[in-house]
Structures are given as structure tokens and as C-alpha cells.
PyMOL Python script that loads the backbone (N, CA, C, O; Angstrom):
from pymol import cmd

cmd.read_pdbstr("""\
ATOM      1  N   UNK A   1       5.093  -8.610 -24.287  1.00  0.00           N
ATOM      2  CA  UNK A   1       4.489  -8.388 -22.981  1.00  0.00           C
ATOM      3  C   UNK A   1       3.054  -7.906 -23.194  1.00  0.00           C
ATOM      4  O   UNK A   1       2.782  -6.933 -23.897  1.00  0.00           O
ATOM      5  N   UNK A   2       2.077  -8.709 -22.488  1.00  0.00           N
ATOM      6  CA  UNK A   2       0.760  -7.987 -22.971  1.00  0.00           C
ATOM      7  C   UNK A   2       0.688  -6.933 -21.775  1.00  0.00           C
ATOM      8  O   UNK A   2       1.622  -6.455 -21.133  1.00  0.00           O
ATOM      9  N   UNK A   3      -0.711  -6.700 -21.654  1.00  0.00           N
ATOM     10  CA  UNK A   3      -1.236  -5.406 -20.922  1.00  0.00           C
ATOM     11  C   UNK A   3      -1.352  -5.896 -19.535  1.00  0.00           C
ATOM     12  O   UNK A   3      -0.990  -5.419 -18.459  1.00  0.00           O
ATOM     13  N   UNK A   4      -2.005  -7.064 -19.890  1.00  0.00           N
ATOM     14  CA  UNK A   4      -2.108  -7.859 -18.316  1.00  0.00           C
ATOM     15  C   UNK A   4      -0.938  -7.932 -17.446  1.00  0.00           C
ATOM     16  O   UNK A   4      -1.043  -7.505 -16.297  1.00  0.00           O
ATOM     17  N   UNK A   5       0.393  -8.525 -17.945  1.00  0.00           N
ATOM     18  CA  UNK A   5       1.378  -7.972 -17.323  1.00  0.00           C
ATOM     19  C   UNK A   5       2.025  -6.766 -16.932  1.00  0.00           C
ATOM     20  O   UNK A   5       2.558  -6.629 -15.831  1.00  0.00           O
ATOM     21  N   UNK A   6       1.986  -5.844 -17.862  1.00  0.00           N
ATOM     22  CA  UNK A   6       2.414  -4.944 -17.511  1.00  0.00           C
ATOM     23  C   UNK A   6       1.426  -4.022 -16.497  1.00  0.00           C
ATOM     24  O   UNK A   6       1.825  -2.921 -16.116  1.00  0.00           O
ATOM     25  N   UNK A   7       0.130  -4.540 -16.094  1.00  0.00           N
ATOM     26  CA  UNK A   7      -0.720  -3.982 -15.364  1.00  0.00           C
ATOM     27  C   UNK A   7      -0.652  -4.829 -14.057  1.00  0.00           C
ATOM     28  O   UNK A   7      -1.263  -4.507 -13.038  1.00  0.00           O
ATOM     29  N   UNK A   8      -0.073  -5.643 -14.135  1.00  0.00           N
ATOM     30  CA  UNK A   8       0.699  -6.561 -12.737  1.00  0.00           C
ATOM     31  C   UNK A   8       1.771  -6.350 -12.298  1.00  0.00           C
ATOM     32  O   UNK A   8       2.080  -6.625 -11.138  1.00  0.00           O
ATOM     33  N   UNK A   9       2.600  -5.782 -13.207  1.00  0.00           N
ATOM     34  CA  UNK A   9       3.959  -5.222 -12.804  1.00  0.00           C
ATOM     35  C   UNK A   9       3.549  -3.742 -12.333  1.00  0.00           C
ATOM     36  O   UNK A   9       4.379  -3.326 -11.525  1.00  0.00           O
ATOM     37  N   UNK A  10       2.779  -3.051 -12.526  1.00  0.00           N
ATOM     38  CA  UNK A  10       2.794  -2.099 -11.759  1.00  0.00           C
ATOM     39  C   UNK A  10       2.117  -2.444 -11.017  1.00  0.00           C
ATOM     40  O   UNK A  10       2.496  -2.214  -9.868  1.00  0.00           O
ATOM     41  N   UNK A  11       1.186  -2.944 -11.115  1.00  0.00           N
ATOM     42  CA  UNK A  11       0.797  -3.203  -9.028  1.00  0.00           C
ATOM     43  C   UNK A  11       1.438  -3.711  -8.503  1.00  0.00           C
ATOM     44  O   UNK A  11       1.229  -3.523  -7.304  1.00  0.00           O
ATOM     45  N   UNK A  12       2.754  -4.776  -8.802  1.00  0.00           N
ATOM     46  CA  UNK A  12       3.216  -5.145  -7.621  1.00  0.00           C
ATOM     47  C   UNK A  12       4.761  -4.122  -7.490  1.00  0.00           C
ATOM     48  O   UNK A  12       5.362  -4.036  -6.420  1.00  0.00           O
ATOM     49  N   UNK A  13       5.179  -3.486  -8.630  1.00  0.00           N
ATOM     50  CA  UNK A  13       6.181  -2.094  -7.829  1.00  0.00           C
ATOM     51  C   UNK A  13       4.919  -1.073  -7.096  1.00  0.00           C
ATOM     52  O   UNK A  13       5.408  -0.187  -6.395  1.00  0.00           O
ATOM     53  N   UNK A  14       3.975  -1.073  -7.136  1.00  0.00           N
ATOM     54  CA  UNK A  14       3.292  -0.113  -6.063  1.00  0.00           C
ATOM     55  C   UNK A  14       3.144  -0.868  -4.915  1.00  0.00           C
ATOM     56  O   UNK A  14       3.453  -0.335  -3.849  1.00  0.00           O
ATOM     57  N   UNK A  15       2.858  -1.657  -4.920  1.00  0.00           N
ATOM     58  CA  UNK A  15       3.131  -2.586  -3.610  1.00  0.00           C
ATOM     59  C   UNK A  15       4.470  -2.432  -2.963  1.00  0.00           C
ATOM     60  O   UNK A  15       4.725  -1.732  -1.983  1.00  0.00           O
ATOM     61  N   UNK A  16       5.280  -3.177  -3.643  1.00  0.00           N
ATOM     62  CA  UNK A  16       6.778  -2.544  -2.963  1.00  0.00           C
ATOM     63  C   UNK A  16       7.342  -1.608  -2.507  1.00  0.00           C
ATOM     64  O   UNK A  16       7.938  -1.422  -1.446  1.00  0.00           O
ATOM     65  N   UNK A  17       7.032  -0.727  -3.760  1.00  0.00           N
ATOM     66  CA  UNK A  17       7.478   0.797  -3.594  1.00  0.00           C
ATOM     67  C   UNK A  17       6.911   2.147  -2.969  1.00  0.00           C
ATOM     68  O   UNK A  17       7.479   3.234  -2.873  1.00  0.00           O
ATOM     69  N   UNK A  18       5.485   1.729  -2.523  1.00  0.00           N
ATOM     70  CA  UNK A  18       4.775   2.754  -2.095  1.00  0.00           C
ATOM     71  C   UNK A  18       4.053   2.529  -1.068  1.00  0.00           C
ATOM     72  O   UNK A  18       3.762   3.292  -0.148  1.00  0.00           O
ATOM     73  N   UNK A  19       3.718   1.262  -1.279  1.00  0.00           N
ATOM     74  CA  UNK A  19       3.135   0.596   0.562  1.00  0.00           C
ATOM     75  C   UNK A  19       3.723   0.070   1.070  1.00  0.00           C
ATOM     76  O   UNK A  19       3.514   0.478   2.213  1.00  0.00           O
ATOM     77  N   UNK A  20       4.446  -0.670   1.128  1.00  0.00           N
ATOM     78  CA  UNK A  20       5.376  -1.124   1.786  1.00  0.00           C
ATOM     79  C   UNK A  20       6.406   0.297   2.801  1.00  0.00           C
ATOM     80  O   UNK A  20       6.638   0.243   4.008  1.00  0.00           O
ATOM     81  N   UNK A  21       6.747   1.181   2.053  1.00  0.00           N
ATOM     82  CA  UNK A  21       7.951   1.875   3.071  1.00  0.00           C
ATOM     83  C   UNK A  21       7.169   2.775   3.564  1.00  0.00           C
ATOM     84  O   UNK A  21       7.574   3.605   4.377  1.00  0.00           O
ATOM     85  N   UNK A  22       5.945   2.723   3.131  1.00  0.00           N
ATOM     86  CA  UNK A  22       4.576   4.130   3.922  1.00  0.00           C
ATOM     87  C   UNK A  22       4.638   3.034   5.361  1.00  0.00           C
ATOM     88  O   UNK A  22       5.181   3.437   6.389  1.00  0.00           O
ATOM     89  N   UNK A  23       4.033   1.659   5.288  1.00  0.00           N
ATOM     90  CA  UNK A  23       4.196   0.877   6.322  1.00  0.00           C
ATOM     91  C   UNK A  23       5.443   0.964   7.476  1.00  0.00           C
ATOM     92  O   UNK A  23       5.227   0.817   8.679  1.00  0.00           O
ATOM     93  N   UNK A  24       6.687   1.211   6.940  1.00  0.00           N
ATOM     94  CA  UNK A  24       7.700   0.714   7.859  1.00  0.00           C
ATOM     95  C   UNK A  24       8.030   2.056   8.650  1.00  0.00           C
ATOM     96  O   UNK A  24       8.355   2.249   9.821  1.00  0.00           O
ATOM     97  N   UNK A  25       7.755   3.213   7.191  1.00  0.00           N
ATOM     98  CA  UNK A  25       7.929   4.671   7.778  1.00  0.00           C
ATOM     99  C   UNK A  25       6.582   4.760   9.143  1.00  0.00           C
ATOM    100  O   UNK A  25       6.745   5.202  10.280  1.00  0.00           O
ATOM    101  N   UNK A  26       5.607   4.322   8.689  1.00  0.00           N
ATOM    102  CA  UNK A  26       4.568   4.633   9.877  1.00  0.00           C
ATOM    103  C   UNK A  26       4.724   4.027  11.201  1.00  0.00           C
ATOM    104  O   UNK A  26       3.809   4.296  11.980  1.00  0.00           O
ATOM    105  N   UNK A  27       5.619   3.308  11.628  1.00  0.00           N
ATOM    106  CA  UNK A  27       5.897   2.744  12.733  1.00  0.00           C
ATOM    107  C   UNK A  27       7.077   3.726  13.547  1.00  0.00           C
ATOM    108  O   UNK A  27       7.518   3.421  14.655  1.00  0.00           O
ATOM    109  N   UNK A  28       7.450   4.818  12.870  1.00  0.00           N
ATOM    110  CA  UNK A  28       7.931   5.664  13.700  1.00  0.00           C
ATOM    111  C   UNK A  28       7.255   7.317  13.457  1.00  0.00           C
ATOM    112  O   UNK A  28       6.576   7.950  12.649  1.00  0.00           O
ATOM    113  N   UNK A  29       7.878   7.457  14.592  1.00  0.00           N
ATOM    114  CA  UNK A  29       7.619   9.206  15.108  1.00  0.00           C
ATOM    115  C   UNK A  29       8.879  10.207  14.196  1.00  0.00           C
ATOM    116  O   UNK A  29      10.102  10.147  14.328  1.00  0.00           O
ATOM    117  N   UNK A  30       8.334  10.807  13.573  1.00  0.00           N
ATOM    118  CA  UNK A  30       9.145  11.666  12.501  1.00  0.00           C
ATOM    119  C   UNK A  30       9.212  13.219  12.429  1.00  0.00           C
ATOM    120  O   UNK A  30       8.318  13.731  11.756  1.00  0.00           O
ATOM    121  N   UNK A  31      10.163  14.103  13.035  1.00  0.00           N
ATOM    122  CA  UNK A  31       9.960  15.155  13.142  1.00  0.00           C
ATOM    123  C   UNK A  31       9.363  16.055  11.843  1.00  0.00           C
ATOM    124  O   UNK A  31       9.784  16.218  10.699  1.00  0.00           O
ATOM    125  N   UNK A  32       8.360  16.482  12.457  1.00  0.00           N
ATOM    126  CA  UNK A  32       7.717  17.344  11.479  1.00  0.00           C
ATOM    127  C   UNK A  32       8.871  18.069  10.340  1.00  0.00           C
ATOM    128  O   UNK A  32       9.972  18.404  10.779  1.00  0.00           O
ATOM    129  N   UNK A  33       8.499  18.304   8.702  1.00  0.00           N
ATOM    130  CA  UNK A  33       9.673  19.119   8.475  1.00  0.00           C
ATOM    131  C   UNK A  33      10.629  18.036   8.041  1.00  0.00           C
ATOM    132  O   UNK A  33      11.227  18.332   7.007  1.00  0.00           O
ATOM    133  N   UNK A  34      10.946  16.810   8.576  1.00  0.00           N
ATOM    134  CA  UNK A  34      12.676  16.503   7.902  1.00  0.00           C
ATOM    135  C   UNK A  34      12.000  15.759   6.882  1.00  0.00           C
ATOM    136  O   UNK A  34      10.814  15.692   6.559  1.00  0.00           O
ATOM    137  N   UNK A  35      13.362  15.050   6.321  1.00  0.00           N
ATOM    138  CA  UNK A  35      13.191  14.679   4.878  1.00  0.00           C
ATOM    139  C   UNK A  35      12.635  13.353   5.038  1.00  0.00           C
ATOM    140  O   UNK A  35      12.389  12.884   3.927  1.00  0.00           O
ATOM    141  N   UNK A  36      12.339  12.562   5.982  1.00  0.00           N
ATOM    142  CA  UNK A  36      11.877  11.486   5.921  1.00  0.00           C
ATOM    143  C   UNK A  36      10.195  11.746   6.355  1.00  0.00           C
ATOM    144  O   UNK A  36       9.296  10.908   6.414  1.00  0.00           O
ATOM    145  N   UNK A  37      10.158  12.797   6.549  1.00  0.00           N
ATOM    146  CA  UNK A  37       8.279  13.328   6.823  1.00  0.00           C
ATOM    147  C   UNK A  37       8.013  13.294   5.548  1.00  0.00           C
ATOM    148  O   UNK A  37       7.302  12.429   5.037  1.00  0.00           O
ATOM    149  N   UNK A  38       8.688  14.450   4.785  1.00  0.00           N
ATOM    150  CA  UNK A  38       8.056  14.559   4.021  1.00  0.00           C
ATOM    151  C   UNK A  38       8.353  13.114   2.844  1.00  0.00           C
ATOM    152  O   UNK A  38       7.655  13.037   1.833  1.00  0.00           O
ATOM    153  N   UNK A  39       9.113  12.372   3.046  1.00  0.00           N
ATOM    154  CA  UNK A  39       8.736  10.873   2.081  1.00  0.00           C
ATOM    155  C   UNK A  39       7.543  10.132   2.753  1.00  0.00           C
ATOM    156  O   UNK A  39       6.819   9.315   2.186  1.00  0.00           O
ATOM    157  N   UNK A  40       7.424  10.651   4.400  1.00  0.00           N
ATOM    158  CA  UNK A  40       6.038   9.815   4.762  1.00  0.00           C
ATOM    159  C   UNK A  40       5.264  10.373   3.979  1.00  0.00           C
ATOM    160  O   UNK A  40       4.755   9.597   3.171  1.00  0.00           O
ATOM    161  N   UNK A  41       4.884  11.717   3.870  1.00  0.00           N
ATOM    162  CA  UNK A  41       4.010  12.148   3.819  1.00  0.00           C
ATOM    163  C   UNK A  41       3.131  11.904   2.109  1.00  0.00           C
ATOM    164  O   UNK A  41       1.964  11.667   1.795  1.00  0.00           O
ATOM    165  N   UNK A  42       4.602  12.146   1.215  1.00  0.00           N
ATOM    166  CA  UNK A  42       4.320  11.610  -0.112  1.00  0.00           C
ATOM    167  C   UNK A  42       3.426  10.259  -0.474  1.00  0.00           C
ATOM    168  O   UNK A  42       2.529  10.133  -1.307  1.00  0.00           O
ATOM    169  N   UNK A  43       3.935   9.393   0.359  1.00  0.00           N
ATOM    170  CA  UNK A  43       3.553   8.019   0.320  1.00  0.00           C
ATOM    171  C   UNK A  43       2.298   7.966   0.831  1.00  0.00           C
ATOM    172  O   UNK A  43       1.462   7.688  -0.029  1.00  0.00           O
ATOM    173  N   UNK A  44       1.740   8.181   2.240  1.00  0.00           N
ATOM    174  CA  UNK A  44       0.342   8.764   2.466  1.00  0.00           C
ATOM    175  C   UNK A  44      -0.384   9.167   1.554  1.00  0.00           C
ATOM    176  O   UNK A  44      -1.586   8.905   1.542  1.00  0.00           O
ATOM    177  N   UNK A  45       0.350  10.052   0.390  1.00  0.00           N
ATOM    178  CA  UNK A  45      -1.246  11.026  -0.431  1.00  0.00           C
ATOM    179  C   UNK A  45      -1.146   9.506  -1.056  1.00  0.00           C
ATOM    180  O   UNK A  45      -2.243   8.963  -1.190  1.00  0.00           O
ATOM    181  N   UNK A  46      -0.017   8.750  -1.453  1.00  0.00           N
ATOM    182  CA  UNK A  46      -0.155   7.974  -2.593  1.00  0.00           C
ATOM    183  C   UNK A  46      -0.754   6.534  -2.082  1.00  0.00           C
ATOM    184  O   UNK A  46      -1.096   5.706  -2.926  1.00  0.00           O
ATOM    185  N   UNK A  47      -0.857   6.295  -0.873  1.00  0.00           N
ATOM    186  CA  UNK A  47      -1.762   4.997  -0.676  1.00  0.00           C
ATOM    187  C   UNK A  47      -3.140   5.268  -0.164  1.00  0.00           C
ATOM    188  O   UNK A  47      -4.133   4.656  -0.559  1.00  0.00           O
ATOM    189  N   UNK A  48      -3.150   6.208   0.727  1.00  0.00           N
ATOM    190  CA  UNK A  48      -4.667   6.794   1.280  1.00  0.00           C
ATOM    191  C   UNK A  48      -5.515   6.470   0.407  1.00  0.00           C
ATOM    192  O   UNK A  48      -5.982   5.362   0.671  1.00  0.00           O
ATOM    193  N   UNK A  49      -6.097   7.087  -0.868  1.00  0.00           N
ATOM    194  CA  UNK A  49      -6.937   6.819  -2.030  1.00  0.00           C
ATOM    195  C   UNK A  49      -7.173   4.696  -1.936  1.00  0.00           C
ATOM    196  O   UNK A  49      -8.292   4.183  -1.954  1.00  0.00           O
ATOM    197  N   UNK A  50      -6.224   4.100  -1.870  1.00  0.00           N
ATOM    198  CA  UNK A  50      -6.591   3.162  -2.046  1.00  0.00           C
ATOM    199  C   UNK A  50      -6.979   2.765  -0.508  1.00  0.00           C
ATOM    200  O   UNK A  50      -8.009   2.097  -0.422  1.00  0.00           O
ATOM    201  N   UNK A  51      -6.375   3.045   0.609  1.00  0.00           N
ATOM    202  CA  UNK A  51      -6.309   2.059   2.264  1.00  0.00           C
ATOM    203  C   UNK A  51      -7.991   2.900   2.540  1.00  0.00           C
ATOM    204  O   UNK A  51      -8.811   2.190   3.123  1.00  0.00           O
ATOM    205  N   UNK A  52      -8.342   3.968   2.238  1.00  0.00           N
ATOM    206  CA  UNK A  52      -9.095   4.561   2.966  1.00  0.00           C
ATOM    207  C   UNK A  52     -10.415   3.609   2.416  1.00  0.00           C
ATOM    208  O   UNK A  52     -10.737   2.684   3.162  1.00  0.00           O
ATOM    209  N   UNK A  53     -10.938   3.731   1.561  1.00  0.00           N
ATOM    210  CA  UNK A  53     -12.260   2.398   1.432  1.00  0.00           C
ATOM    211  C   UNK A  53     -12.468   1.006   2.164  1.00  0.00           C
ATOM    212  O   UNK A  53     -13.534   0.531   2.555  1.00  0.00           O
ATOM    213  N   UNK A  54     -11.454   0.577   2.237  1.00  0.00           N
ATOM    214  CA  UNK A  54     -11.193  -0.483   2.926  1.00  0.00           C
ATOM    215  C   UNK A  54     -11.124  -0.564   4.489  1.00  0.00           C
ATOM    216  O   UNK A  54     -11.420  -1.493   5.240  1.00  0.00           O
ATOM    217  N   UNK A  55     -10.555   0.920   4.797  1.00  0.00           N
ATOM    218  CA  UNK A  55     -10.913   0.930   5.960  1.00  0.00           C
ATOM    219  C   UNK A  55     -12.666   1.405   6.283  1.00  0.00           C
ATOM    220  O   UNK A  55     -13.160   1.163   7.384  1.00  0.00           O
ATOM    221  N   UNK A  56     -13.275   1.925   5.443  1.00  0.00           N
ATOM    222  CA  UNK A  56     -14.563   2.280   5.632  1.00  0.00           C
ATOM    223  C   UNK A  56     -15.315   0.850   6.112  1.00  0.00           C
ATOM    224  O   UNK A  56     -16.213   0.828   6.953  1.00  0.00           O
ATOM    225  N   UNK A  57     -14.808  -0.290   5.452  1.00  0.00           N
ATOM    226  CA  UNK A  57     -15.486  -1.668   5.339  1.00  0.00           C
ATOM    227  C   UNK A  57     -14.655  -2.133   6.465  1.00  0.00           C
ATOM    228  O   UNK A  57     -15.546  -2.418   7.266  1.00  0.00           O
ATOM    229  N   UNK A  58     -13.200  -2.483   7.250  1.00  0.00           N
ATOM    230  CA  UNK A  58     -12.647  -2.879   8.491  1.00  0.00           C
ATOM    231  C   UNK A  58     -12.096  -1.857   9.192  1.00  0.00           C
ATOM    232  O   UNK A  58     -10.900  -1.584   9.088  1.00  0.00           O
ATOM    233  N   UNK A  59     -12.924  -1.200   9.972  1.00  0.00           N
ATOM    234  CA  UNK A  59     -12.501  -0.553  11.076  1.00  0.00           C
ATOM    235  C   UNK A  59     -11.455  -0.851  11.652  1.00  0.00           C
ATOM    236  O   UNK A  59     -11.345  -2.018  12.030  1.00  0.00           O
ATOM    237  N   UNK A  60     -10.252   0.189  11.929  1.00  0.00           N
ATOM    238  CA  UNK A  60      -9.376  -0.690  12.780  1.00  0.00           C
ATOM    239  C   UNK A  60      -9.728  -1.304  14.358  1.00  0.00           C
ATOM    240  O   UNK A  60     -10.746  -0.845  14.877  1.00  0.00           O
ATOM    241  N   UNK A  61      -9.169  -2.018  14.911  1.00  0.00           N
ATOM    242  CA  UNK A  61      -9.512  -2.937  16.129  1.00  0.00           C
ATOM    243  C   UNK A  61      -8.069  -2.695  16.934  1.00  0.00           C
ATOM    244  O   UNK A  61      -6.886  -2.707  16.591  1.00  0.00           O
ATOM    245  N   UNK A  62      -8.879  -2.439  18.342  1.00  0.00           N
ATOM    246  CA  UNK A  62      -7.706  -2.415  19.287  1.00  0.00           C
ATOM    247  C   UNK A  62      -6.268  -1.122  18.706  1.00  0.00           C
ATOM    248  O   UNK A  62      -5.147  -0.969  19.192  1.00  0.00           O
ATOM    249  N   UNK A  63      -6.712  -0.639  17.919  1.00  0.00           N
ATOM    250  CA  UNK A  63      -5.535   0.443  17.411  1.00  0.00           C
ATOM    251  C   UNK A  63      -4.790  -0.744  16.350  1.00  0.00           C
ATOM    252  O   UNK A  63      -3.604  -0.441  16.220  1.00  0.00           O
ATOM    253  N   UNK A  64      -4.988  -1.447  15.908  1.00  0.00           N
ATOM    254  CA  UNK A  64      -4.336  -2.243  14.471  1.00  0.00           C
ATOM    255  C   UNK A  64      -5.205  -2.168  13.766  1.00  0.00           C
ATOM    256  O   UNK A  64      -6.301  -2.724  13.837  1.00  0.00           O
ATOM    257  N   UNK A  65      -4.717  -1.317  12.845  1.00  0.00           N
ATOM    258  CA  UNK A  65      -5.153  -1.253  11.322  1.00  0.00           C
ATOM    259  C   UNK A  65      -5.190  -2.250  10.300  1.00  0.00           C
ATOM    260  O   UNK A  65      -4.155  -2.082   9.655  1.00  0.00           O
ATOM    261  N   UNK A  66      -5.660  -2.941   9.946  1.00  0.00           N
ATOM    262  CA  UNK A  66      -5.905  -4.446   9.184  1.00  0.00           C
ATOM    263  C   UNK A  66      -6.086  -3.691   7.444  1.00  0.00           C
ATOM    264  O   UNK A  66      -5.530  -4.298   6.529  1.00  0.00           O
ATOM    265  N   UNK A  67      -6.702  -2.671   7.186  1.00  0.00           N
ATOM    266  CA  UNK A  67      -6.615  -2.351   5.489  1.00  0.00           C
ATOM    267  C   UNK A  67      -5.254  -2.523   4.908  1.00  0.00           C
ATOM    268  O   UNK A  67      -5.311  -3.132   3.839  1.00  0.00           O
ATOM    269  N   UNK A  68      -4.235  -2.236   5.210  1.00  0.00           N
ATOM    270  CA  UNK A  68      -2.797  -2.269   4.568  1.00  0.00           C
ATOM    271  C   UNK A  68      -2.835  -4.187   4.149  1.00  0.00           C
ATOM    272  O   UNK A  68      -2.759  -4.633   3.004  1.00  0.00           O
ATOM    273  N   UNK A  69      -2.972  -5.040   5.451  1.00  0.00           N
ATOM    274  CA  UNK A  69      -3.357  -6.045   5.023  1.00  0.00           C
ATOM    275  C   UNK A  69      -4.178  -7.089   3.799  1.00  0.00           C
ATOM    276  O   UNK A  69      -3.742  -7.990   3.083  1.00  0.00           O
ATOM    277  N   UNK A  70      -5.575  -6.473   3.962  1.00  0.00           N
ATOM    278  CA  UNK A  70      -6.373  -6.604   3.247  1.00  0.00           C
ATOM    279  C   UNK A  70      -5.970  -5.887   1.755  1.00  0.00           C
ATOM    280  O   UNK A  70      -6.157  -6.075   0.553  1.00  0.00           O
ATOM    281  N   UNK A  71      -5.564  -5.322   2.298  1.00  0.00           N
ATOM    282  CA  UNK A  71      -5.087  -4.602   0.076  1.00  0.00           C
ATOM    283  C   UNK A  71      -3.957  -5.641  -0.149  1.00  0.00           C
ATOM    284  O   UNK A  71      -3.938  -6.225  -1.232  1.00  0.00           O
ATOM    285  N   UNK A  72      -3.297  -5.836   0.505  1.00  0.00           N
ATOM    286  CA  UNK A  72      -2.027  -6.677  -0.133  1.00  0.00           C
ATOM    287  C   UNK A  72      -2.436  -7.768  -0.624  1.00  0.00           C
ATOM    288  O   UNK A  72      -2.080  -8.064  -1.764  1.00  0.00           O
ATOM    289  N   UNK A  73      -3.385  -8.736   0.211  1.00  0.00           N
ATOM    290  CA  UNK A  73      -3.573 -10.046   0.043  1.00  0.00           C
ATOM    291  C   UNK A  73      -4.665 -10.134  -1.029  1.00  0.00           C
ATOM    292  O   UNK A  73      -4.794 -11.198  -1.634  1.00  0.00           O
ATOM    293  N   UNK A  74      -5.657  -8.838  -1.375  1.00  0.00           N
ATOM    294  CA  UNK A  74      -6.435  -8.943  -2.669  1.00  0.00           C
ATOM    295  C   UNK A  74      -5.547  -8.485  -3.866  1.00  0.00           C
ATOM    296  O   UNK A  74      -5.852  -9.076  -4.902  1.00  0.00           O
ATOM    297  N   UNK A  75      -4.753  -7.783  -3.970  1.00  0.00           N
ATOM    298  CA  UNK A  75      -3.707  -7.790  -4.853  1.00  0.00           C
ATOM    299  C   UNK A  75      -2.770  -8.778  -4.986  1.00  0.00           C
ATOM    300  O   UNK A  75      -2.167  -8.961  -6.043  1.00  0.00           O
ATOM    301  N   UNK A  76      -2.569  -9.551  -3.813  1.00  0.00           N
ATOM    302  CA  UNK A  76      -2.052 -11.186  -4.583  1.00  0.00           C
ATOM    303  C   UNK A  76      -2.778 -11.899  -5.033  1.00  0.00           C
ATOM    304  O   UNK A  76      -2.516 -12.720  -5.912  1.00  0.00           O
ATOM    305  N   UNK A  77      -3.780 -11.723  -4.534  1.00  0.00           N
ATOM    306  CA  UNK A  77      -5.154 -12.685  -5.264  1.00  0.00           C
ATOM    307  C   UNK A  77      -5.031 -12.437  -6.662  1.00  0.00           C
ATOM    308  O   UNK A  77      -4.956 -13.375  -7.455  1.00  0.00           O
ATOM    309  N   UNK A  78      -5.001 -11.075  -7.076  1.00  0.00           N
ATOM    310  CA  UNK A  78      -5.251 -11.075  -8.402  1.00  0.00           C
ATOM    311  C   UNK A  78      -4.058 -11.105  -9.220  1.00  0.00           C
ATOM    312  O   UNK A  78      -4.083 -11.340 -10.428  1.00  0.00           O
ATOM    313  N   UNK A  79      -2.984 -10.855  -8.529  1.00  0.00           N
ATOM    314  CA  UNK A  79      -1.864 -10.524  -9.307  1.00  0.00           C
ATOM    315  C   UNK A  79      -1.279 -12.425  -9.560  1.00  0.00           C
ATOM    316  O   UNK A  79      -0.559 -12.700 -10.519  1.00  0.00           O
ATOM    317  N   UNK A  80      -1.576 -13.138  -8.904  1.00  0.00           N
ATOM    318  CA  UNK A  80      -1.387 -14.394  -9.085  1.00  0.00           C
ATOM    319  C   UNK A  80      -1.921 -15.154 -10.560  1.00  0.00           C
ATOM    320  O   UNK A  80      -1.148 -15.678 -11.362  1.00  0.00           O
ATOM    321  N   UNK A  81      -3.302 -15.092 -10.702  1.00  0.00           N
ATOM    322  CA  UNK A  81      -3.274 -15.566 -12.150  1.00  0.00           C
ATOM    323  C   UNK A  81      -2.444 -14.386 -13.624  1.00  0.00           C
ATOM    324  O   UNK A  81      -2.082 -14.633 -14.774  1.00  0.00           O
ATOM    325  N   UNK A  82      -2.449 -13.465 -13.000  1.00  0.00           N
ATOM    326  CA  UNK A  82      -2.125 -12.270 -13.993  1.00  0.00           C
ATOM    327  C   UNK A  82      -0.547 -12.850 -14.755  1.00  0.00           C
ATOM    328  O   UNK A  82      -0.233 -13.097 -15.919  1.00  0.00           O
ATOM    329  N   UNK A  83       0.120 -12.899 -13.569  1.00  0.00           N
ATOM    330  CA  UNK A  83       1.661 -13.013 -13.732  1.00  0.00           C
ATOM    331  C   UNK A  83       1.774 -14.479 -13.893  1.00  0.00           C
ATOM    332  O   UNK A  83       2.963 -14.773 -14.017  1.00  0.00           O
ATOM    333  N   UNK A  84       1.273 -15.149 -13.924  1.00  0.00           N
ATOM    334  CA  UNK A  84       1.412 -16.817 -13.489  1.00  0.00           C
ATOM    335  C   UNK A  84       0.697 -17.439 -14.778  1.00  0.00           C
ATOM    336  O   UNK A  84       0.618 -18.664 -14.684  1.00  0.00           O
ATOM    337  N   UNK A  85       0.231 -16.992 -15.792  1.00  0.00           N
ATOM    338  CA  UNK A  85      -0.673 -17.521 -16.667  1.00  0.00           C
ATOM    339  C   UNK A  85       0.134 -17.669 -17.889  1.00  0.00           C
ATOM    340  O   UNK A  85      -0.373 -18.130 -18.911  1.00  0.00           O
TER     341      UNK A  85
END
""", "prot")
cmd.dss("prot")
cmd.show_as("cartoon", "prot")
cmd.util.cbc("prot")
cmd.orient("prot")
């Protein structure tokens, strides 16, 4: 396994595993305090660093946030020749 893969395999379990359920968790209202806050909340410190630049460059519109988007689809961009070569 070279480096290249294994540097594709972790971006795409961070994809899965950390943006993805920050996404599904953020579509609900979560009482402050329970145990599923605080997995939102984990997941937040752990994608923010990456969604927040991106949002500096696409403002959200109409209240939809488009960065969660935009990170995914440049991480398939790249993760495509990575894993595929």
C-alpha cells in the first residue's frame, strides 16, 4: 500500500465518518447536554477547520449552506485518481 492510498483512505473514512453524520446530526434540534449534542458537537470541532474557509469563499444563500458540498466534491476530485490509479 503506498502513501497515496493510505492518504485516500483516510480522507474518504473522514468523509464518512465525520462529515457525513455532523451533516445528518445538523438537521435536527438537540437538547443541549445529551449524548447526541455532545457527538454533534465533537464532529463540529472536527469539520469546522476544514467547512469554515470555504465558507469564507461561498457564503451561504437563502440559509443553505453549499461548503459541506463543495468539500465533498473536491475531495472526490482528488480522491479519484488517488484510489483509481
Amino acid at each position: 500500500m503506498s502513501i497515496f492510498h493510505l492518504l485516500g483512505w483516510l480522507l474518504e473514512a473522514y468523509i464518512w465518518l465525520i462529515m457525513f453524520p455532523y451533516a445528518i446530526l445538523s438537521w435536527f434540534r438537540l437538547q443541549p447536554g445529551s449524548f447526541w449534542a455532545r457527538i454533534q458537537y465533537f464532529l463540529y470541532q472536527a469539520t469546522e477547520p476544514v467547512l469554515r474557509p470555504v465558507r469564507r469563499i461561498i457564503k451561504p444563500m437563502g440559509g443553505l449552506d453549499f461548503s459541506f458540498l463543495v468539500v465533498i466534491l473536491v475531495a472526490q476530485i482528488v480522491l479519484i485518481p488517488v484510489l483509481f490509479r
